[in-house]
Backbone atoms as SQL, in Angstrom:
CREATE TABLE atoms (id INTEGER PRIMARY KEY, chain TEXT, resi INTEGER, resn TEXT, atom TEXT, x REAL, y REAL, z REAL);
INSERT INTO atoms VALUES
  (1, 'A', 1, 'UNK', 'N', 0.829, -1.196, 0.000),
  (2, 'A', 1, 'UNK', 'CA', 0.000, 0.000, 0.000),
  (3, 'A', 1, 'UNK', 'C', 0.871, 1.255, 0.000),
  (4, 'A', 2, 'UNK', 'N', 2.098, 0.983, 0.774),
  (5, 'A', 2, 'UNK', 'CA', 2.794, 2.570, 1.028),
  (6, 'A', 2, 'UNK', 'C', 3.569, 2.273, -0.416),
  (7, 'A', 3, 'UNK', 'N', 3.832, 1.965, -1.180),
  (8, 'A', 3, 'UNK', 'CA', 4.691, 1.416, -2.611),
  (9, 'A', 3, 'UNK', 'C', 3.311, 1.910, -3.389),
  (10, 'A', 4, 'UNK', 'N', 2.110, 1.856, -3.855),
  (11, 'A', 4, 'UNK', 'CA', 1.639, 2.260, -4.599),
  (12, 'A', 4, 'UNK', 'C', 1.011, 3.932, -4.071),
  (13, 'A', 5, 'UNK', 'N', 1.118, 4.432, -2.628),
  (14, 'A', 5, 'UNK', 'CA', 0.836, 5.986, -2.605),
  (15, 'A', 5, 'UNK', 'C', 1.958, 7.141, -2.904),
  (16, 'A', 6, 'UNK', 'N', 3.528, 5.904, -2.773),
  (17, 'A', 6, 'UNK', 'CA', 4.717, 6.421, -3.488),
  (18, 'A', 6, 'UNK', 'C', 4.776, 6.421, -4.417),
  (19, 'A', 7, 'UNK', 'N', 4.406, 5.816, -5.131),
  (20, 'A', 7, 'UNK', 'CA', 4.357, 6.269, -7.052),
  (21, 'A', 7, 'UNK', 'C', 3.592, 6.655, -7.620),
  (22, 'A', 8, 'UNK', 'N', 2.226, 6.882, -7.147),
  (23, 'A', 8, 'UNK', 'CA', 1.255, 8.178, -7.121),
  (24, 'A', 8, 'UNK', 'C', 1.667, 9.308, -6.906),
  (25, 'A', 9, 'UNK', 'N', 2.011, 9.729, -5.866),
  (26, 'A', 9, 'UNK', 'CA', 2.845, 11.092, -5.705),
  (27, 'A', 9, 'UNK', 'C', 3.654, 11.469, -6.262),
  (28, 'A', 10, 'UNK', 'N', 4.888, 10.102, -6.804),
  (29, 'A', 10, 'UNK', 'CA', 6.005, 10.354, -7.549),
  (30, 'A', 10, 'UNK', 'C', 5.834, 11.164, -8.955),
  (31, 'A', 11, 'UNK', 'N', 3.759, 10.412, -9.299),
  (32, 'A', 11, 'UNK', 'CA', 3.532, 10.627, -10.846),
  (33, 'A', 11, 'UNK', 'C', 2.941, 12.240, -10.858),
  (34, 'A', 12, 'UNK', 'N', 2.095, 12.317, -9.453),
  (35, 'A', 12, 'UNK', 'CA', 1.915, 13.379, -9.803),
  (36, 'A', 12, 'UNK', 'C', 2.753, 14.964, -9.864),
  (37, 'A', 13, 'UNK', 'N', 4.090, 14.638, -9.026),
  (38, 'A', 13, 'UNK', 'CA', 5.161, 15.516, -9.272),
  (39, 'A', 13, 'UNK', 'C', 5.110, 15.648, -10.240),
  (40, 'A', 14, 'UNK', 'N', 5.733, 14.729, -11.153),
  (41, 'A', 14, 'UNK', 'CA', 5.984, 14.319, -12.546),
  (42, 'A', 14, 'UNK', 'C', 5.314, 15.698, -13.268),
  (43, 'A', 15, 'UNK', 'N', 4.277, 15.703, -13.237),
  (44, 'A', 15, 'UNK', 'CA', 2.996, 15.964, -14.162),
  (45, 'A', 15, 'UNK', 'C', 2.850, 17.450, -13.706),
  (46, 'A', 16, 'UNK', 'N', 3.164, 17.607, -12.401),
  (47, 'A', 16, 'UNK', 'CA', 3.652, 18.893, -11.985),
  (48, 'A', 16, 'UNK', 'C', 4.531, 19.867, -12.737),
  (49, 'A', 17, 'UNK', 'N', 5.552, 19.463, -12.410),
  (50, 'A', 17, 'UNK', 'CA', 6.495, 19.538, -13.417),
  (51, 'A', 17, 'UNK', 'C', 6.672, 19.727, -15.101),
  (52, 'A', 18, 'UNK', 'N', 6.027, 19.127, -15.234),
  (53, 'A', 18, 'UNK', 'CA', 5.995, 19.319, -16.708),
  (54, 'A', 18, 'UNK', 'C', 4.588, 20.135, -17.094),
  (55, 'A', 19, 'UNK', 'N', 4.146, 20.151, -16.658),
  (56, 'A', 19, 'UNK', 'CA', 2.822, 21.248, -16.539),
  (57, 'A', 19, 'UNK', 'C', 3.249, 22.877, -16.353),
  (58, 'A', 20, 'UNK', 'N', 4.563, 23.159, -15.833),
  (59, 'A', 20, 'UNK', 'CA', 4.920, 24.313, -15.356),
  (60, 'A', 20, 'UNK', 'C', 5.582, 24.358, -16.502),
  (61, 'A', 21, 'UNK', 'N', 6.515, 23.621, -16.970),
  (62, 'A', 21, 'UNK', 'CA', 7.666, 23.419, -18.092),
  (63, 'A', 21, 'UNK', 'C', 6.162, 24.187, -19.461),
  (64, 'A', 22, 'UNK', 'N', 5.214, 23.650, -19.593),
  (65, 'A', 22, 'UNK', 'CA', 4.294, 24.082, -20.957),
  (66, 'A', 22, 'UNK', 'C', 3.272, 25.222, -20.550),
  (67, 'A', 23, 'UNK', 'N', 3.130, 25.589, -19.335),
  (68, 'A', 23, 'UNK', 'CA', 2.098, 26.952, -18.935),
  (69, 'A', 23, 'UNK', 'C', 2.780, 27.424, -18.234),
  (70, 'A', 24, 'UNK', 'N', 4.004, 28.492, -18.667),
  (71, 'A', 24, 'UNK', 'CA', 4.810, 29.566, -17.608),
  (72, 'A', 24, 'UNK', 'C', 3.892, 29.938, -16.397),
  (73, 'A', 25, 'UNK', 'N', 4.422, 30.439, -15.333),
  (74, 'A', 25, 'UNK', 'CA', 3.495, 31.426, -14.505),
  (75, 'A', 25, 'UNK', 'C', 2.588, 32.854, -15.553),
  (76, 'A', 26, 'UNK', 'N', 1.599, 33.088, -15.161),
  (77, 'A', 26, 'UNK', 'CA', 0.741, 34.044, -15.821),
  (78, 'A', 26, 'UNK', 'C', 0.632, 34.892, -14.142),
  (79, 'A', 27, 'UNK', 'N', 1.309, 36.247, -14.357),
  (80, 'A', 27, 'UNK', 'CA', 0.974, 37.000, -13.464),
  (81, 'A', 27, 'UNK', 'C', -0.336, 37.548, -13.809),
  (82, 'A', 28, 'UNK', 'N', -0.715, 37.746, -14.340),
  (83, 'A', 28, 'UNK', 'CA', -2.607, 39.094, -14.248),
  (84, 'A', 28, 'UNK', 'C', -3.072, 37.957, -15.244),
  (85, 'A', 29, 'UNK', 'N', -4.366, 37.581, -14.008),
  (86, 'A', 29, 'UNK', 'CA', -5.212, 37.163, -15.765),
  (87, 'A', 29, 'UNK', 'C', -5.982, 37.611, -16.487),
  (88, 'A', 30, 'UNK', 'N', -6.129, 39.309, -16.229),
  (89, 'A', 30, 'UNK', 'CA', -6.740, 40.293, -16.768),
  (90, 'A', 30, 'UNK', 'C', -5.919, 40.771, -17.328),
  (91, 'A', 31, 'UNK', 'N', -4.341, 40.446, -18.229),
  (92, 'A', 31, 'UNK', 'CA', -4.097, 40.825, -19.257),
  (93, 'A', 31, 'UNK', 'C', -4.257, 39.568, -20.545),
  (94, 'A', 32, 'UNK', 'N', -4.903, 38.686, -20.441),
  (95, 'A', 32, 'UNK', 'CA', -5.084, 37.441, -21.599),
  (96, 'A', 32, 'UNK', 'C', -5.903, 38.461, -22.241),
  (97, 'A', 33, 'UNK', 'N', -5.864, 37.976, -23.628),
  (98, 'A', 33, 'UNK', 'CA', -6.315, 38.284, -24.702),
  (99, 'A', 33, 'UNK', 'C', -8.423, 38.737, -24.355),
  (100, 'A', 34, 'UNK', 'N', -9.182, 39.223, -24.404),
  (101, 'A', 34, 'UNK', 'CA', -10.525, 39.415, -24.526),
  (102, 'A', 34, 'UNK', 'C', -11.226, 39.633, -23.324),
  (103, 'A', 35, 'UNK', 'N', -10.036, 39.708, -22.268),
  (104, 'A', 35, 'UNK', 'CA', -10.615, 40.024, -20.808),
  (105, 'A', 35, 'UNK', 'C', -10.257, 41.621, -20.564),
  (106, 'A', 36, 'UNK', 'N', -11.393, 42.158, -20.486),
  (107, 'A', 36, 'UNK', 'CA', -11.346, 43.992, -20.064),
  (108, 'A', 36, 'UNK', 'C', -11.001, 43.973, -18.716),
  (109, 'A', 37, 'UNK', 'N', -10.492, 45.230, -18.231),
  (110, 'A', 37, 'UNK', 'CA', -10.294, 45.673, -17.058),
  (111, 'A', 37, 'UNK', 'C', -11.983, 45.979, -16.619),
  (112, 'A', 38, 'UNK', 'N', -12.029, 46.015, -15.625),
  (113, 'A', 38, 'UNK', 'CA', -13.573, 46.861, -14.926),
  (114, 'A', 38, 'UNK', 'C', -13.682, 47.721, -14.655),
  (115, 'A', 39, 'UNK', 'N', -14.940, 48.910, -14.668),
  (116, 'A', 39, 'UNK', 'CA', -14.799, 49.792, -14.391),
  (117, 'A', 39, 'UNK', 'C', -15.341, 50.287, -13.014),
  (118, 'A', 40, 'UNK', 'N', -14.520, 51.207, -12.411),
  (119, 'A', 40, 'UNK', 'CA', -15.464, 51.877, -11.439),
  (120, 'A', 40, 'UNK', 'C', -16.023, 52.833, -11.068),
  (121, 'A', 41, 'UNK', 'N', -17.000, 53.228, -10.273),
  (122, 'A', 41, 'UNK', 'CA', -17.744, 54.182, -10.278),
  (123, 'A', 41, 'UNK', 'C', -17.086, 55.135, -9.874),
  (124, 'A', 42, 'UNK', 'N', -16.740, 56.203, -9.734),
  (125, 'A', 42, 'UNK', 'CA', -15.390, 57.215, -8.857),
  (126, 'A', 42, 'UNK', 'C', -15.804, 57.840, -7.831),
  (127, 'A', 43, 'UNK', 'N', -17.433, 57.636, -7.400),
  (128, 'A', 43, 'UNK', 'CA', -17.388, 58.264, -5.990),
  (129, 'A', 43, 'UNK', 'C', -17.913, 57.004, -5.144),
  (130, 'A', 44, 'UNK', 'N', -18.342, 55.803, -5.518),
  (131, 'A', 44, 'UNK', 'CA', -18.370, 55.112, -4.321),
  (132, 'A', 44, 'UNK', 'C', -17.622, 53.414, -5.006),
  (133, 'A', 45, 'UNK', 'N', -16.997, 53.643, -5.744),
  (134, 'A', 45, 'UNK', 'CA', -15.815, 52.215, -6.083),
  (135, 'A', 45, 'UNK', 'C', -16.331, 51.310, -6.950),
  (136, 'A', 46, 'UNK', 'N', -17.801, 50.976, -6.588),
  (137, 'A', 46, 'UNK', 'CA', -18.471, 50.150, -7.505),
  (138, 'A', 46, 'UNK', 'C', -18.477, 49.395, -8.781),
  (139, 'A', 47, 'UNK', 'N', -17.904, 48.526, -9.510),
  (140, 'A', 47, 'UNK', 'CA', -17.642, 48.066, -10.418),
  (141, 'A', 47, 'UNK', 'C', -18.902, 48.036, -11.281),
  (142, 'A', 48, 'UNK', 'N', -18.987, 48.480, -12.888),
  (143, 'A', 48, 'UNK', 'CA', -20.053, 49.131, -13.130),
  (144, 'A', 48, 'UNK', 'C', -20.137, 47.931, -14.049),
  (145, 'A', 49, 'UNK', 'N', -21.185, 46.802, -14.816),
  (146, 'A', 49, 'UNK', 'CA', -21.119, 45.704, -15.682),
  (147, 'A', 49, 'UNK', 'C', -21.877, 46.142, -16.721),
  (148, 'A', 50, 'UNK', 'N', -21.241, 46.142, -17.845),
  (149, 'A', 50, 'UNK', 'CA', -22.002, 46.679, -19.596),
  (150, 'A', 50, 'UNK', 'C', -22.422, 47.531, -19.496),
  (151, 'A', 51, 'UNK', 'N', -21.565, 48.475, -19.002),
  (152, 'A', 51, 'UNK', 'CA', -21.479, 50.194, -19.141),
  (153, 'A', 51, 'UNK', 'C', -23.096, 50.568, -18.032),
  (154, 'A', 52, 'UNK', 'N', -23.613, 50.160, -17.397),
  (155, 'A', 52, 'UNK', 'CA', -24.559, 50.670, -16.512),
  (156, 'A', 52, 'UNK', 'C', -24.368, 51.699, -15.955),
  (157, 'A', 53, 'UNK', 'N', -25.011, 52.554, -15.519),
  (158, 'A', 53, 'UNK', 'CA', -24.810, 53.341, -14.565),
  (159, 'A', 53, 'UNK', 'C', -24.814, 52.823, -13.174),
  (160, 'A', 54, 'UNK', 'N', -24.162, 53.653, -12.225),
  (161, 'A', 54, 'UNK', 'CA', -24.110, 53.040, -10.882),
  (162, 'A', 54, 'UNK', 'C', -25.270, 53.363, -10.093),
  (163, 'A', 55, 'UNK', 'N', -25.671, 52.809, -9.410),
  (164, 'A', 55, 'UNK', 'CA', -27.077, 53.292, -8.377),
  (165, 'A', 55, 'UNK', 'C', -26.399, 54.296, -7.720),
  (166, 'A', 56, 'UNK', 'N', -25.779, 54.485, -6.999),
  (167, 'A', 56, 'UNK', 'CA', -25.231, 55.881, -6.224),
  (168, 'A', 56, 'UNK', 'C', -25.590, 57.048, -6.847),
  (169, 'A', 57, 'UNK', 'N', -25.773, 57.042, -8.387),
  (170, 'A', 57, 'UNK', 'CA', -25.652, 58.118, -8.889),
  (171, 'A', 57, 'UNK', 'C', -27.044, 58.706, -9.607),
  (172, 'A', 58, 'UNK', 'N', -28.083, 57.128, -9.389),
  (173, 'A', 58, 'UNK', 'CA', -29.144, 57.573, -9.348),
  (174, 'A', 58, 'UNK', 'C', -29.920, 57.925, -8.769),
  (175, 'A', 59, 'UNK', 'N', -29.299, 57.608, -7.359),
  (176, 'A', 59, 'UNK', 'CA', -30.239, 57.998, -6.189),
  (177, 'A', 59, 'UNK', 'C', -30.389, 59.742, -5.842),
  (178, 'A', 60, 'UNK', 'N', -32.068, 60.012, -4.848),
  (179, 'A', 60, 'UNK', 'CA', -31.631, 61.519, -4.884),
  (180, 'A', 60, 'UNK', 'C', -30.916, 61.999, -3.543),
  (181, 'A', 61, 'UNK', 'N', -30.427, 62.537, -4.399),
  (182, 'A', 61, 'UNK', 'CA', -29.132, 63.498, -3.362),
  (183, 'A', 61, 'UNK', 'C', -29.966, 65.011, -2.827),
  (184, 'A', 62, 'UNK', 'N', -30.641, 64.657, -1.611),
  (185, 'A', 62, 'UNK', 'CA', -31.577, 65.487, -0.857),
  (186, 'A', 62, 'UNK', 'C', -30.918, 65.607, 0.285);
């Protein structure tokens, strides 16, 4: 049993390894190809989705 959880582990190093060797590290994955940055609202941070307006800014300011 301890002989086959050692060469499981051994394989999945393995595979580790060579997995890093064909997909470098990717620092931001908001610079890949078709992914936008988000936007935010500038007085309360809000991330705004398909150009919406933010509620903050519809509300009344009384």
């Amino acid at each position: 049993m301890v002989k086959v959880v050692t060469l499981f582990l051994v394989f999945i190093l393995v595979l580790a390894m060579f997995g890093r060797l064909r997909m470098p590290k990717i620092n931001n994955p908001m610079k890949r190809k078709g992914v936008k940055a988000g936007v935010k609202c500038k007085s309360c941070g809000r991330y705004s989705l398909a150009g919406e307006k933010c509620p903050c800014s519809t509300k009344d300011k009384s």
